[in-house]
MIDOSE-1310 file (N, C-alpha, C; in nm, 2 decimals, decimal comma, always signed):
residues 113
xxxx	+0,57/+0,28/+3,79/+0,63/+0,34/+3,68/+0,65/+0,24/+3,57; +0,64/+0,28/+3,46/+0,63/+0,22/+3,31/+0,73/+0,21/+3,25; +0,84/+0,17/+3,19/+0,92/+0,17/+3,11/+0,89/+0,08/+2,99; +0,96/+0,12/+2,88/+0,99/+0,06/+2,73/+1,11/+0,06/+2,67
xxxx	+1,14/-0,05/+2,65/+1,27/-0,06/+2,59/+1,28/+0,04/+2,48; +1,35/+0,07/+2,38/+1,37/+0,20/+2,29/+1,36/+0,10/+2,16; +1,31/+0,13/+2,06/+1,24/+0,07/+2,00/+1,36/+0,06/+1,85; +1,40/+0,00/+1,80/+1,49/-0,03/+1,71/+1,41/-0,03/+1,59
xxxx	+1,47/+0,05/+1,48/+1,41/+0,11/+1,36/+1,46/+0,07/+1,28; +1,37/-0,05/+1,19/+1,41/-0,14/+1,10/+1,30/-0,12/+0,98; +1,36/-0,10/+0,85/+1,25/-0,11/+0,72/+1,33/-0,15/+0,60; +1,24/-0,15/+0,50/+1,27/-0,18/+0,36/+1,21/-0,11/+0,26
xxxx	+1,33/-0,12/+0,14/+1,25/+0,01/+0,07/+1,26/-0,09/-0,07; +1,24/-0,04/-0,14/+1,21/-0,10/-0,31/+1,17/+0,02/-0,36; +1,20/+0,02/-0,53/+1,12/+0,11/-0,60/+1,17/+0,00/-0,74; +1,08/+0,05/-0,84/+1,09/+0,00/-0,97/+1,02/+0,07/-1,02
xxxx	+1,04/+0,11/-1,20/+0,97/+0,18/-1,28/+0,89/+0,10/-1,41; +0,78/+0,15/-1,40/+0,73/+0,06/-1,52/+0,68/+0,13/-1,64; +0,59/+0,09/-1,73/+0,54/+0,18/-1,87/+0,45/+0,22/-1,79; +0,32/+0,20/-1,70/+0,23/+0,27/-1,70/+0,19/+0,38/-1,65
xxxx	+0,10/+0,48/-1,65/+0,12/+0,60/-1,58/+0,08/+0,61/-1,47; +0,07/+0,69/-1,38/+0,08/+0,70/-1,25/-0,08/+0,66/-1,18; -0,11/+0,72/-1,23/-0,28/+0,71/-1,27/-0,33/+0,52/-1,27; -0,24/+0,49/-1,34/-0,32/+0,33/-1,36/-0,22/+0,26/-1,21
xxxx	-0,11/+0,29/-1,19/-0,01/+0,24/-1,11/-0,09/+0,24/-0,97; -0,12/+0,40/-0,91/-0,26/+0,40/-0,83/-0,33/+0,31/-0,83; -0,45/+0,29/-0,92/-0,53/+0,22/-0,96/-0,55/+0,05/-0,90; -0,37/+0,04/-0,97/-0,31/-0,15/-0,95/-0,29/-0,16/-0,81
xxxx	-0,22/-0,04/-0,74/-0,21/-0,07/-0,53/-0,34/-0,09/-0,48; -0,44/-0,01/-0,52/-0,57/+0,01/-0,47/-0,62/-0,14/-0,49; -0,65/-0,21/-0,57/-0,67/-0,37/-0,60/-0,57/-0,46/-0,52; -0,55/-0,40/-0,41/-0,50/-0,55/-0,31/-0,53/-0,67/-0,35
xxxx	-0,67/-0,77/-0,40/-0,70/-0,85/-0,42/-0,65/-0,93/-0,54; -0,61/-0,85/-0,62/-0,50/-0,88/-0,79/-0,39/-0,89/-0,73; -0,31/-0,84/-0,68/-0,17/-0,88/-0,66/-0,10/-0,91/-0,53; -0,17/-0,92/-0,41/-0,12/-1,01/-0,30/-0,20/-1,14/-0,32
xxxx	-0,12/-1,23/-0,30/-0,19/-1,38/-0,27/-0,19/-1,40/-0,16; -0,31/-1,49/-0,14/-0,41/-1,50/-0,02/-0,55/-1,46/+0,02; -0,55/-1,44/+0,13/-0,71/-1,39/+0,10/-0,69/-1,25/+0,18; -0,80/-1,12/+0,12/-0,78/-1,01/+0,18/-0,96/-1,00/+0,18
xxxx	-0,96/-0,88/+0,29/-1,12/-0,89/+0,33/-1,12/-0,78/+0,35; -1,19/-0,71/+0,32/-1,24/-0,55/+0,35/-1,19/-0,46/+0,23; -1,24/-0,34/+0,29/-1,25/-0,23/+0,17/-1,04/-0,17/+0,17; -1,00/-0,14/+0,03/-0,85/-0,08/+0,03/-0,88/+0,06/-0,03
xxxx	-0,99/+0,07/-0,02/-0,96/+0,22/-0,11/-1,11/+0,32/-0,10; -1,05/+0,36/+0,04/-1,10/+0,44/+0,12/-1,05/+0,49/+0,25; -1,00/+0,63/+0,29/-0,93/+0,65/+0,36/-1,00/+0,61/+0,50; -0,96/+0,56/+0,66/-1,06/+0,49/+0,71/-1,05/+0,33/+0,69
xxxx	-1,08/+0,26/+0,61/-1,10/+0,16/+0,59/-1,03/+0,10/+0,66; -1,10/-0,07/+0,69/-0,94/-0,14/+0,76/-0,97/-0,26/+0,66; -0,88/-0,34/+0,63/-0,86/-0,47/+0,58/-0,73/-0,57/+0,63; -0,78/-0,70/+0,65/-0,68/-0,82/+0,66/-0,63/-0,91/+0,57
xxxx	-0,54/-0,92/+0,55/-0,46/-1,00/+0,50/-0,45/-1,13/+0,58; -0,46/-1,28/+0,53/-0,46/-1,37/+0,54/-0,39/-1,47/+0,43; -0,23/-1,56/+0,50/-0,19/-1,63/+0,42/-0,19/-1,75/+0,48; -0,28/-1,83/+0,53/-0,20/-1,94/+0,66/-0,13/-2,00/+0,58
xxxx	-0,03/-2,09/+0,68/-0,03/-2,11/+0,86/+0,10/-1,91/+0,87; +0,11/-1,84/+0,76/+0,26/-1,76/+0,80/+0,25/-1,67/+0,80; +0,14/-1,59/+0,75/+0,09/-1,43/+0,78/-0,02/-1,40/+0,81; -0,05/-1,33/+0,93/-0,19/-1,26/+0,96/-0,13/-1,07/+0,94
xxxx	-0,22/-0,99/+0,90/-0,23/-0,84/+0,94/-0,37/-0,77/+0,93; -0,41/-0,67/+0,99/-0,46/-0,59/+0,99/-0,46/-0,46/+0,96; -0,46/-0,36/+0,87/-0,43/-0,24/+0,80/-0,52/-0,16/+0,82; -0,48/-0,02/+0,85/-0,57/+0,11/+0,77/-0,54/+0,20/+0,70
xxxx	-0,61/+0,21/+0,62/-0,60/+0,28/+0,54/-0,58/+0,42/+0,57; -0,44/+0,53/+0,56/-0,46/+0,66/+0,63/-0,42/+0,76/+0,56; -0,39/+0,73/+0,44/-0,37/+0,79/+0,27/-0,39/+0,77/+0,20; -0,47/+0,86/+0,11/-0,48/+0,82/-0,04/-0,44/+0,94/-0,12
xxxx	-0,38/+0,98/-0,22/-0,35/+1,07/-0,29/-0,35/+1,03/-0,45; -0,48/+1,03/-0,56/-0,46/+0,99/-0,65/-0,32/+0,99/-0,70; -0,33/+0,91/-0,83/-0,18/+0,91/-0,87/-0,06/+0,92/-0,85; -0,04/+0,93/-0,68/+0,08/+1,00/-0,61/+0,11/+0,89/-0,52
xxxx	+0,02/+0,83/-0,38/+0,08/+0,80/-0,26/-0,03/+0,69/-0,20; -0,01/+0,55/-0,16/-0,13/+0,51/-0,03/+0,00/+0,50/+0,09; -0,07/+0,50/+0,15/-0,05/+0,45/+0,31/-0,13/+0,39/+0,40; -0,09/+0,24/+0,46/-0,12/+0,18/+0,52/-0,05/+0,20/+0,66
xxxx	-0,17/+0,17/+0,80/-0,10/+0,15/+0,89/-0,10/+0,02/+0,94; -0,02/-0,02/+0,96/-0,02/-0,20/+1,07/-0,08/-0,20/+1,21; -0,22/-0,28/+1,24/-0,25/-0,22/+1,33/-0,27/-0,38/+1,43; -0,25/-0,45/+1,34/-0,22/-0,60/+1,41/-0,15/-0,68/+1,29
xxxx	-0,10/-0,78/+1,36/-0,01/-0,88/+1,31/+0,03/-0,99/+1,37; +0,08/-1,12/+1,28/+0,08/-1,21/+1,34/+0,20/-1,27/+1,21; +0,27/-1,31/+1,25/+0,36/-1,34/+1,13/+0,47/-1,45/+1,15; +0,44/-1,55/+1,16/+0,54/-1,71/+1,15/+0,66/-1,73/+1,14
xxxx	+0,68/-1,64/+1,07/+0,85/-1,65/+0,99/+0,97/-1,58/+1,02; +0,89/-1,49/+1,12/+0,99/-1,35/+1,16/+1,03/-1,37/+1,35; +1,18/-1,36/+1,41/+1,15/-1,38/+1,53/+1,03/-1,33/+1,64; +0,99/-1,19/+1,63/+0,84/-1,11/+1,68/+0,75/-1,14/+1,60
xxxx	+0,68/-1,24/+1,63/+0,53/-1,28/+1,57/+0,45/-1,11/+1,56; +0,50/-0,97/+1,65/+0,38/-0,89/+1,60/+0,48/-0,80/+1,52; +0,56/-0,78/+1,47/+0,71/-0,70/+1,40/+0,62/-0,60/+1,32; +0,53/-0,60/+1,27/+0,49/-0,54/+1,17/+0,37/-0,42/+1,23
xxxx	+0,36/-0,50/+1,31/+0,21/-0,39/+1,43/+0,29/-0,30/+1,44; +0,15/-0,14/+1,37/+0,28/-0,01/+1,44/+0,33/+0,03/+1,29; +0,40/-0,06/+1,19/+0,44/+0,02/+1,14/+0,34/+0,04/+1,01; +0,38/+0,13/+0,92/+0,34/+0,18/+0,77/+0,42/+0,15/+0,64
xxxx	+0,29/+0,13/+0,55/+0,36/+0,07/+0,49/+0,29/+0,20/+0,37; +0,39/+0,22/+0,25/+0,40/+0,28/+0,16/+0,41/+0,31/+0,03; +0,33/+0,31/-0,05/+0,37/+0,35/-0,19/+0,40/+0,48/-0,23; +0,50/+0,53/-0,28/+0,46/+0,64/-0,38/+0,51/+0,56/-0,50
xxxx	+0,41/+0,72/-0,59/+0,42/+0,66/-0,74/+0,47/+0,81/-0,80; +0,59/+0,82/-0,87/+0,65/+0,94/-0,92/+0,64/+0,92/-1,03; +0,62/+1,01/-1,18/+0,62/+1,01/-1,31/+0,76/+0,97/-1,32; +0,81/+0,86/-1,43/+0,93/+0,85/-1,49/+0,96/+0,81/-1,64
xxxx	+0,97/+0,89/-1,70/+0,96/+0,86/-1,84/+0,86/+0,91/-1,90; +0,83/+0,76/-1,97/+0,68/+0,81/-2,00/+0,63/+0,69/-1,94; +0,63/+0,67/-1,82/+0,55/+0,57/-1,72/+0,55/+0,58/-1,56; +0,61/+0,55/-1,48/+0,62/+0,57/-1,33/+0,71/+0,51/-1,30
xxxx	+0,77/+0,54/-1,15/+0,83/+0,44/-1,05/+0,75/+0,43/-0,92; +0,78/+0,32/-0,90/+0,65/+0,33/-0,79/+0,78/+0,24/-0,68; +0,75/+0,33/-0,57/+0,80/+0,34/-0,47/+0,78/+0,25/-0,33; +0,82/+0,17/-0,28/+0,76/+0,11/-0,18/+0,82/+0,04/-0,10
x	+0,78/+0,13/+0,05/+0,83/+0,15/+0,19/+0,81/+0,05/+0,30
């Protein structure tokens, strides 16, 4: 017989609104390569896809890609991890990670899970 401890449900949220519209806001998540530092390898914008993140010696991940909804929403899943800094070197395996992007103003808030 198998047992598993019960799994403790921990996240973080953020949102911020900016001028641009939802459309370009899209656009800027989909370019992993512009705004995480480090090195990323594979395709982000394609549902399917998988890509890694690399920051040595303090973050490894692996992602897929399992939404896209122009202008609206990505979703990543964590499908490996390795992470230095946090007591569970795999904390992040498992979970999803999230944008949405809502009209606000006359620019967006972009959302992120």
């Amino acid at each position: 017989m198998t047992t598993q401890a019960p799994r403790t449900e921990r996240g973080y949220t953020t949102s911020y609104t900016v001028e641009q519209s939802p459309e370009e806001v899209y656009a800027a998540v989909l370019d992993v390569h512009a705004w995480w530092t480090g090195e990323v390898e594979g395709r982000t914008d394609e549902v399917g896809a998988e890509f890694t993140y690399r920051h040595p010696p303090q973050h490894y991940s692996r992602q897929r890609v399992t939404e896209l909804t122009p202008g609206s929403r990505v979703v990543w899943q964590v499908t490996d991890s390795l992470l230095s800094f946090v007591s569970d070197p795999a904390e992040w395996t498992g979970s999803e990670i999230v944008f949405d992007i809502v009209p606000a103003g006359g620019g967006a808030e972009l959302r992120f899970t």
